[in-house]
Wavefront OBJ file of the C-alpha trace (Angstrom):
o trace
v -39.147 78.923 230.205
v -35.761 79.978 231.276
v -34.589 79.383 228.018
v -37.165 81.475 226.036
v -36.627 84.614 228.330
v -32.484 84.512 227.719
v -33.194 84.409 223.937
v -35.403 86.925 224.288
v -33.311 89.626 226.318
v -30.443 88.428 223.702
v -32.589 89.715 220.663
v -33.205 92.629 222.837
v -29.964 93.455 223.352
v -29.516 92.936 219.540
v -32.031 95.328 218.077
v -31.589 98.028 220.759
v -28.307 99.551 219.143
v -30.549 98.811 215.539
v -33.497 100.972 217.042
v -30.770 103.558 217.878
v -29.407 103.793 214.705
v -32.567 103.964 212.867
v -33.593 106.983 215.482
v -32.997 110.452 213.753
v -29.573 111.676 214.294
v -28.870 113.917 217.495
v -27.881 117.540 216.186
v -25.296 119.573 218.064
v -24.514 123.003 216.506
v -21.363 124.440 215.674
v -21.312 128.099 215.399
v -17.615 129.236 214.297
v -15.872 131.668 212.350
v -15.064 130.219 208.982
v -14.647 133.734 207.194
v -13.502 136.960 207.511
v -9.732 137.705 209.630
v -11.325 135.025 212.778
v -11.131 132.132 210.053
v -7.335 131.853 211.006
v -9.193 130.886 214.473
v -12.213 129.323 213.524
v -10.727 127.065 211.066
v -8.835 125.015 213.588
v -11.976 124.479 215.724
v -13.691 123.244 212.782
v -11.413 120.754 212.205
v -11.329 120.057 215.995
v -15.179 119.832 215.793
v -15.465 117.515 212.647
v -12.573 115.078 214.099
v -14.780 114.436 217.404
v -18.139 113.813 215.138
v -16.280 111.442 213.373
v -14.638 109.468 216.188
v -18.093 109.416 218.683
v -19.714 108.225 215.909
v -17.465 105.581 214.865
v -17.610 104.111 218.455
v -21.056 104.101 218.754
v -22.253 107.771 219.083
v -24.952 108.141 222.197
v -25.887 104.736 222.016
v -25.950 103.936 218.870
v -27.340 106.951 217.707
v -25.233 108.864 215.848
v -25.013 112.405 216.254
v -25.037 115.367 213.502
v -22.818 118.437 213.845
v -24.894 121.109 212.041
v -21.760 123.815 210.913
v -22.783 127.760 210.525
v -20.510 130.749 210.208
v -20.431 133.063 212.542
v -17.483 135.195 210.676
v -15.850 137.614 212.497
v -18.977 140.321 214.012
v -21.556 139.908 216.646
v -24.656 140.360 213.872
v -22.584 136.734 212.604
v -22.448 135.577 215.608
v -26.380 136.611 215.821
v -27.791 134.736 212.561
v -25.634 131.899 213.156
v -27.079 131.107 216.529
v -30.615 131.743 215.099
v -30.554 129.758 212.728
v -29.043 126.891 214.736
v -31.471 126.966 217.014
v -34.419 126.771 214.915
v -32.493 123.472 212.990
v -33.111 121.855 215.974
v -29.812 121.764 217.663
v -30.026 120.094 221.423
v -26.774 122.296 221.881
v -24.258 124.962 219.976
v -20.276 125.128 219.877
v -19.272 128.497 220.069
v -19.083 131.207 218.872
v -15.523 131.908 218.382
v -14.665 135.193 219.907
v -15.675 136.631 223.095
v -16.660 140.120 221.824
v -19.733 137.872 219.643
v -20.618 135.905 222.709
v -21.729 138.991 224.695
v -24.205 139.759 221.693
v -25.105 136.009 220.953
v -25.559 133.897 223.856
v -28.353 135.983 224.990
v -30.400 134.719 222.688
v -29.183 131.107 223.316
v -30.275 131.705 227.216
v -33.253 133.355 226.111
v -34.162 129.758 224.095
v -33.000 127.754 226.491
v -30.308 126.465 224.719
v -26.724 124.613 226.046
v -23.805 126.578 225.000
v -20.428 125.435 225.110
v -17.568 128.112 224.543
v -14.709 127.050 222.677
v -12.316 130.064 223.186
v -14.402 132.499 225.413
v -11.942 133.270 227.433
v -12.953 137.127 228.790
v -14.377 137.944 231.701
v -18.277 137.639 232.744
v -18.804 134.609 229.612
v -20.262 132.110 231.712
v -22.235 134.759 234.241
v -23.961 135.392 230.581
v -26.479 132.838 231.832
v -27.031 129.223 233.078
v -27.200 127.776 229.702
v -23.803 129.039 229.108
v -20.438 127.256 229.909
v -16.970 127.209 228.366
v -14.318 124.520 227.827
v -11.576 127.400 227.407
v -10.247 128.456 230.478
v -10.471 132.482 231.421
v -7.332 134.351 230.485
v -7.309 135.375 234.427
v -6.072 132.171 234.473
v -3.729 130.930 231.778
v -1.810 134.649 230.370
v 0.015 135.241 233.816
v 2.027 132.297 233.157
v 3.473 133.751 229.936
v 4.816 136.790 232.196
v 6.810 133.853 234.342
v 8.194 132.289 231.219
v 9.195 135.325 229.892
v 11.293 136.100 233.432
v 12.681 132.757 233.042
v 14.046 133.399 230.101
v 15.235 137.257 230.670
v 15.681 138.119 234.163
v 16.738 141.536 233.336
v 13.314 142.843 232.043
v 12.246 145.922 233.832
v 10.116 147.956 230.986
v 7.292 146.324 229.331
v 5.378 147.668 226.232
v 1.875 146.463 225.929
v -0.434 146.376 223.063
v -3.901 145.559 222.491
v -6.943 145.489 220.340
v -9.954 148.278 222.017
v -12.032 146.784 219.445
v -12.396 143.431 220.879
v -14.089 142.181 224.351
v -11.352 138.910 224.753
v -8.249 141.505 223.902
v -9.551 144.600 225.931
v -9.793 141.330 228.814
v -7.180 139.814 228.441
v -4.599 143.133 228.203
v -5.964 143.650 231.785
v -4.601 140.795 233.250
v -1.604 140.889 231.541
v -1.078 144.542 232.749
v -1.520 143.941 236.168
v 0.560 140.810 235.669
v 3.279 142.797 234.716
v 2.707 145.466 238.032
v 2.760 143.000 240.496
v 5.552 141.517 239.349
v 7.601 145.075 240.241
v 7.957 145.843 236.333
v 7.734 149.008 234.942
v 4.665 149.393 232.721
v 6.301 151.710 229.878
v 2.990 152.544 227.729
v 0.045 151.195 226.573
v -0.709 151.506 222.441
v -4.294 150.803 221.115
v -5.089 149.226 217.683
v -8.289 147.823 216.250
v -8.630 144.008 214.631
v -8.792 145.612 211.066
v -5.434 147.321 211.172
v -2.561 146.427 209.334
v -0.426 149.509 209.666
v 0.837 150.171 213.096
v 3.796 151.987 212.780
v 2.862 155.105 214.942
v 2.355 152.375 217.717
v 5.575 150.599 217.337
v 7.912 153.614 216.731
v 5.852 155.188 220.333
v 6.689 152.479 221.926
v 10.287 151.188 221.262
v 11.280 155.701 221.716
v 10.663 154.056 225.624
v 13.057 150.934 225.128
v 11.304 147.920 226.179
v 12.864 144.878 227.113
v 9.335 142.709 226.237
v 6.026 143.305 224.412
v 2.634 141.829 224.875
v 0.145 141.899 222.418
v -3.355 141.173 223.021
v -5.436 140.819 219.566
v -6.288 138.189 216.873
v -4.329 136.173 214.548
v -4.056 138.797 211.485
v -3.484 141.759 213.153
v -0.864 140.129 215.984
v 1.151 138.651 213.558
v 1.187 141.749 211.158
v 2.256 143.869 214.564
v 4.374 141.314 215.522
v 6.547 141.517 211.796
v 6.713 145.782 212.165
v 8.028 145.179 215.804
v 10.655 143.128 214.405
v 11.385 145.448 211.492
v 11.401 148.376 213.454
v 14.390 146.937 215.127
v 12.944 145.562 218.200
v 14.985 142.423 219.618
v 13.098 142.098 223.164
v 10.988 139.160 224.118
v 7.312 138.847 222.551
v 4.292 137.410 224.618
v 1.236 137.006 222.228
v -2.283 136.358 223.545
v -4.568 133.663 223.133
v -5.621 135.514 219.722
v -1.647 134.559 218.617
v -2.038 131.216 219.708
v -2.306 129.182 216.128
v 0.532 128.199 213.827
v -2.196 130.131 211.379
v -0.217 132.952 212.250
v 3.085 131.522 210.772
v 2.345 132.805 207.055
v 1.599 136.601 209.025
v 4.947 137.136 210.534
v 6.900 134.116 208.624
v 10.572 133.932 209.625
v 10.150 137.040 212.830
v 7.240 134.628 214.350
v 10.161 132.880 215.670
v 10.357 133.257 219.283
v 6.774 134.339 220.442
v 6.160 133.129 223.761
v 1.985 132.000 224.233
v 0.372 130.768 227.521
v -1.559 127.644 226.976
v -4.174 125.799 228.415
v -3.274 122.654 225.900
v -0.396 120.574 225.459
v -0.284 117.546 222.386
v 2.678 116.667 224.360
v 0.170 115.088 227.799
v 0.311 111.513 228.040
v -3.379 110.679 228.256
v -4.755 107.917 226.176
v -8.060 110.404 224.774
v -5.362 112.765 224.359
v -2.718 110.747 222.638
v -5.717 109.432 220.320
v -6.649 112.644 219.171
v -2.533 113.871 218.294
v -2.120 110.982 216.079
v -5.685 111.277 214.126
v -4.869 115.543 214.072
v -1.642 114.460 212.721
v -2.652 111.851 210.229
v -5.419 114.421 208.378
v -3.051 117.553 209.245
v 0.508 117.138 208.936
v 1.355 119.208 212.227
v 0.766 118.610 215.749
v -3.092 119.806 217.062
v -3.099 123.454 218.184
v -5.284 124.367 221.662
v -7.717 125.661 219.451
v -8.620 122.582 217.592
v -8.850 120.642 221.118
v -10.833 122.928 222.447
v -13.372 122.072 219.953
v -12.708 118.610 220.338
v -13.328 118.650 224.480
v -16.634 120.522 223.626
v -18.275 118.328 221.202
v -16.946 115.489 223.805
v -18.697 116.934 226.552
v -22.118 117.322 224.421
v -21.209 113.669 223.774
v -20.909 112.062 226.882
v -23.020 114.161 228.830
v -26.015 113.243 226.505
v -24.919 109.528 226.859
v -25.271 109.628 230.265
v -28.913 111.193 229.947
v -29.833 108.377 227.867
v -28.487 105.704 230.411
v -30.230 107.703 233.411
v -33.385 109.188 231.867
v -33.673 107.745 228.239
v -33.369 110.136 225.354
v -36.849 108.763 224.006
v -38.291 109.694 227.277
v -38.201 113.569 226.575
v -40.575 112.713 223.619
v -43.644 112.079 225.598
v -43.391 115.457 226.967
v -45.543 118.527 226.004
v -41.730 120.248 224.886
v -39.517 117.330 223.740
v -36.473 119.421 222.774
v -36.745 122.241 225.433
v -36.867 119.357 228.026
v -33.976 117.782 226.592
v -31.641 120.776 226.586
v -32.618 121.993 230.076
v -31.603 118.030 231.096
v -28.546 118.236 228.526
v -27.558 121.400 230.025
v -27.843 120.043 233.897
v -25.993 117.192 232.521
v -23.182 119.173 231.815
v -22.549 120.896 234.631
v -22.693 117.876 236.646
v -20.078 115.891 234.788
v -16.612 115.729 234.621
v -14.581 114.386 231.556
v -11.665 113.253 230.394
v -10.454 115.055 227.719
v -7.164 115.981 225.470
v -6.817 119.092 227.751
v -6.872 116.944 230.998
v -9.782 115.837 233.434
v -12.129 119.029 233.709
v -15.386 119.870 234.692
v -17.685 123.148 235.874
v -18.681 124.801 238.542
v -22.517 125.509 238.612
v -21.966 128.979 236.986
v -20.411 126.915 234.141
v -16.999 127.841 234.276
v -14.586 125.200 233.503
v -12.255 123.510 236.364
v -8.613 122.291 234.506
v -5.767 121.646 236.787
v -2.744 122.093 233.800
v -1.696 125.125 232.030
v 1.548 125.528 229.768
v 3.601 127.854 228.118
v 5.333 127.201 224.328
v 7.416 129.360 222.446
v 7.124 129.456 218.606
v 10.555 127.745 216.618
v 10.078 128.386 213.370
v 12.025 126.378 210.442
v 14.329 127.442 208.062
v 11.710 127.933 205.195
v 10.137 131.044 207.355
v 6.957 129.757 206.649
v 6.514 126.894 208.549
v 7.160 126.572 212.659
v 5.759 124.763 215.614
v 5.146 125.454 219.376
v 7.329 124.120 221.567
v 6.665 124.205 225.145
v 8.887 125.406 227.871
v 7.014 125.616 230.941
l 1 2 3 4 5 6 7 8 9 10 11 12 13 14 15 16 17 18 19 20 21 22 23 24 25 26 27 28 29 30 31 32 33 34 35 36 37 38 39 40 41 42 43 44 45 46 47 48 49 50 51 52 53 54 55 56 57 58 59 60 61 62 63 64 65 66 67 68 69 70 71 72 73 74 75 76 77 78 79 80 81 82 83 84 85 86 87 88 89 90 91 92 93 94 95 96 97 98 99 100 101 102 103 104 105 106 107 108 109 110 111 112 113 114 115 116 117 118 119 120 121 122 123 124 125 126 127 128 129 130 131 132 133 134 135 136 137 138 139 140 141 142 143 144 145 146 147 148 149 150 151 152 153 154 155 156 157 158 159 160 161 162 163 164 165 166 167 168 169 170 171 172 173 174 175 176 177 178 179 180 181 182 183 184 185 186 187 188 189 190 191 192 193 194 195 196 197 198 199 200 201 202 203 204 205 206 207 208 209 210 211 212 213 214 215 216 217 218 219 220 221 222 223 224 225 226 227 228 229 230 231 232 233 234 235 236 237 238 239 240 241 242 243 244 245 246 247 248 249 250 251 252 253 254 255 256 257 258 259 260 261 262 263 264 265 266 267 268 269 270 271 272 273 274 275 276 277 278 279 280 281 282 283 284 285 286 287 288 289 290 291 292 293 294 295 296 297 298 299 300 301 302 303 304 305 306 307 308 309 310 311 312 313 314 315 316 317 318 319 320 321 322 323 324 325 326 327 328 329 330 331 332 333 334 335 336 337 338 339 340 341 342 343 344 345 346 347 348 349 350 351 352 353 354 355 356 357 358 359 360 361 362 363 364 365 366 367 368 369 370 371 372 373 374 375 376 377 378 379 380 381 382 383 384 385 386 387 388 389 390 391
C-alpha cells in the first residue's frame, strides 16, 4: 500500500508542472513608449521587459506556467498613455508595466485604479505617483531621492561652484518635479541660484535660454527634461562656449542620448538609482545576458523594467504557492480577484533584484537602500560613450 501511494504522489509531482504548462499563459502588460521623442526611453525598458519574460520563463515561469508580456505603445502623450492602458486591460492583463513618463501616469493610472488593476511604474519618478491609488506602485525610486546626489558629485568634483543655472521642461510632470528638488538642492547647499530658463519637450532651438543664462556665468547647469531635448540643450550649451559642469536628470539618463550631443555628451554627470557594476548574482545575470543581445552595459532604464516584470513574477508565484492561481477561478470575478490578491502580493514582498533588495511601503512606494552617481566618458568616435560611476 505504501508503495502504490509513493508512485502515485511521484506521477503527481510529474504532471503538475505538465498541467501548468498546458494552463493558458499568465498576461502581464507592458505599456511603454516605443514612438515619438520618449522611444529613446521606452526602448530600453522594452528590452529590459522582453529579457525578464524570457529568463522567468526559461526557469519555469509561475510554476510552470509561463507568462505572456502583452507590449502596447503608449508614445510620448497622456491620450497614449490612455488607449494603451485600455486596451491592456480589456486583453486580460493580471497587471501593466508602465507607462513611461510621469506626466502620462497622472492621466492613465486612474483608469488602472478605477479597474482594479496592479500597476508597476518603471520610471515614475515625480511626486504624488504612488498616492495615485492603491493599485499603483513604482520600482523607480522618487527623484526626492536619487537627484540630490548629483549636486554632491558635482561639489566633489568642483568645489568652487557658487552660481548654478537651471533648466527644465514646464511641459512635463517628472521635469517640472524633479527641477524642484534639484533647486532646493542647490539652496541648501549655500549656492547661488543664478536663473531659472523654461523649455518644452518639443524644442530643439534654445538659444535665447542658453545665451540668458551663461550673460550670468555659471559654474554648473542642471537640466531637467527628456532624452531629445536634454541632449540637443546640452550640445548649444557646449557651443555657446559653456565649459562648467553639467548635471542631467533622470530624462538624460540613457546612452540613447549619445547620438544627441555626440562628442559634448562627454562629461554629464546623472544620479542613479542602478549600477551594472553591484555584485549580486540576479544582478550579475542580467549584465552579461544585456550584454550578450546589446553590446553595452544595461542602462537603469532597462533594469527598471527588468525589477518590475520580476516583481509581477515572483509575487504571483508566491500567490500560487499560498492561495493557488486556479483557486481565483471558482470565484464569481476570477481576474478582478486575482489582481486585488496580485496587487496585495506586491506590496507585501520584498525582492531581490539587479537594483538591490527592495520592497514597498503600503502606499506602494519603493524601499532601495543604494543610489549612485556616473558621469558620461564618451569615446573617441563621438558617437559612442558609457557611464561610468563615481560616487
Amino acid at each position: 500500500m505504501k508503495r502504490w501511494f509513493m508512485l502515485l504522489l511521484a506521477l503527481v509531482v510529474l504532471v503538475a508542472p505538465i498541467l501548468a504548462q498546458d494552463a493558458p499563459p499568465i498576461k502581464i502588460g507592458v505599456a511603454v513608449a516605443q514612438t515619438s521623442n520618449v522611444a529613446l526611453l521606452g526602448q530600453e525598458q522594452v528590452i529590459g521587459a522582453q529579457i525578464a519574460g524570457d529568463y522567468f520563463n526559461e526557469r519555469g515561469g509561475i510554476n510552470g506556467r509561463p507568462i505572456e508580456l502583452v507590449f502596447q505603445d503608449t508614445a510620448g502623450d497622456e491620450a497614449g498613455a490612455i488607449n494603451a492602458f485600455q486596451t491592456l486591460i480589456s486583453e486580460g492583463v493580471v497587471g501593466i508595466l508602465g507607462p513611461t513618463l510621469s506626466q502620462q501616469a497622472f492621466s492613465a493610472d486612474p483608469i488602472a485604479e478605477q479597474a482594479g488593476v496592479p500597476i508597476i511604474a518603471p520610471s515614475n519618478t515625480a511626486r504624488g505617483v504612488p498616492q495615485i491609488g492603491w493599485f499603483i506602485s513604482r520600482i523607480s525610486a522618487p527623484v526626492a531621492v536619487v537627484a540630490p546626489n548629483a549636486v554632491q558629485a558635482a561639489l566633489e568634483l568642483d568645489p568652487n561652484i557658487k552660481d548654478v543655472a537651471v533648466f527644465f521642461a514646464q511641459n512635463d510632470a517628472f521635469a517640472s518635479s524633479e527641477t524642484q528638488t534639484f533647486q532646493s538642492t542647490v539652496t541648501d547647499a549655500g549656492l547661488n541660484l543664478a536663473t531659472v530658463q523654461t523649455f518644452q519637450t518639443t524644442d530643439t532651438d534654445f538659444s535665447s535660454q542658453v545665451t540668458n543664462a551663461l550673460a550670468l556665468n555659471p559654474q554648473l547647469a542642471i537640466i531637467s527634461g527628456l532624452a531629445a531635448d536634454g541632449g540637443n540643450l546640452v550640445r548649444q550649451l557646449r557651443e555657446f562656449g559653456y565649459t562648467g559642469l553639467i548635471i542631467g536628470g533622470n530624462g538624460l539618463n540613457t546612452a540613447n542620448i549619445f547620438p544627441v550631443c555626440q562628442a559634448l555628451c562627454d562629461g554629464i554627470i546623472i544620479a542613479q538609482a542602478y549600477s551594472y557594476e553591484a555584485d549580486s548574482e540576479i544582478n550579475q545575470t542580467f549584465r552579461t545576458i544585456y550584454k550578450e543581445a546589446q553590446g553595452k552595459e544595461p542602462p537603469q532604464f532597462s533594469a527598471q523594467a527588468f525589477a518590475g516584470i520580476q516583481v509581477f513574477v515572483e509575487a504571483l508565484t508566491e500567490l500560487d504557492n499560498t492561495v493557488g492561481l486556479a483557486s481565483f477561478d471558482e470565484t464569481s470575478d476570477p481576474l478582478g480577484q486575482l489582481r486585488h490578491h496580485l496587487n496585495a502580493q506586491i506590496l507585501y514582498g520584498s525582492y531581490d533584484t539587479p537594483l538591490g533588495a527592495v520592497s514597498f511601503l503600503p502606499t506602494g512606494e519603493i524601499v532601495q537602500e543604494q543610489f549612485y552617481v556616473a558621469q558620461i566618458k564618451m569615446n573617441e568616435d563621438g558617437q559612442t560613450g558609457s557611464f561610468i560611476f563615481i560616487r
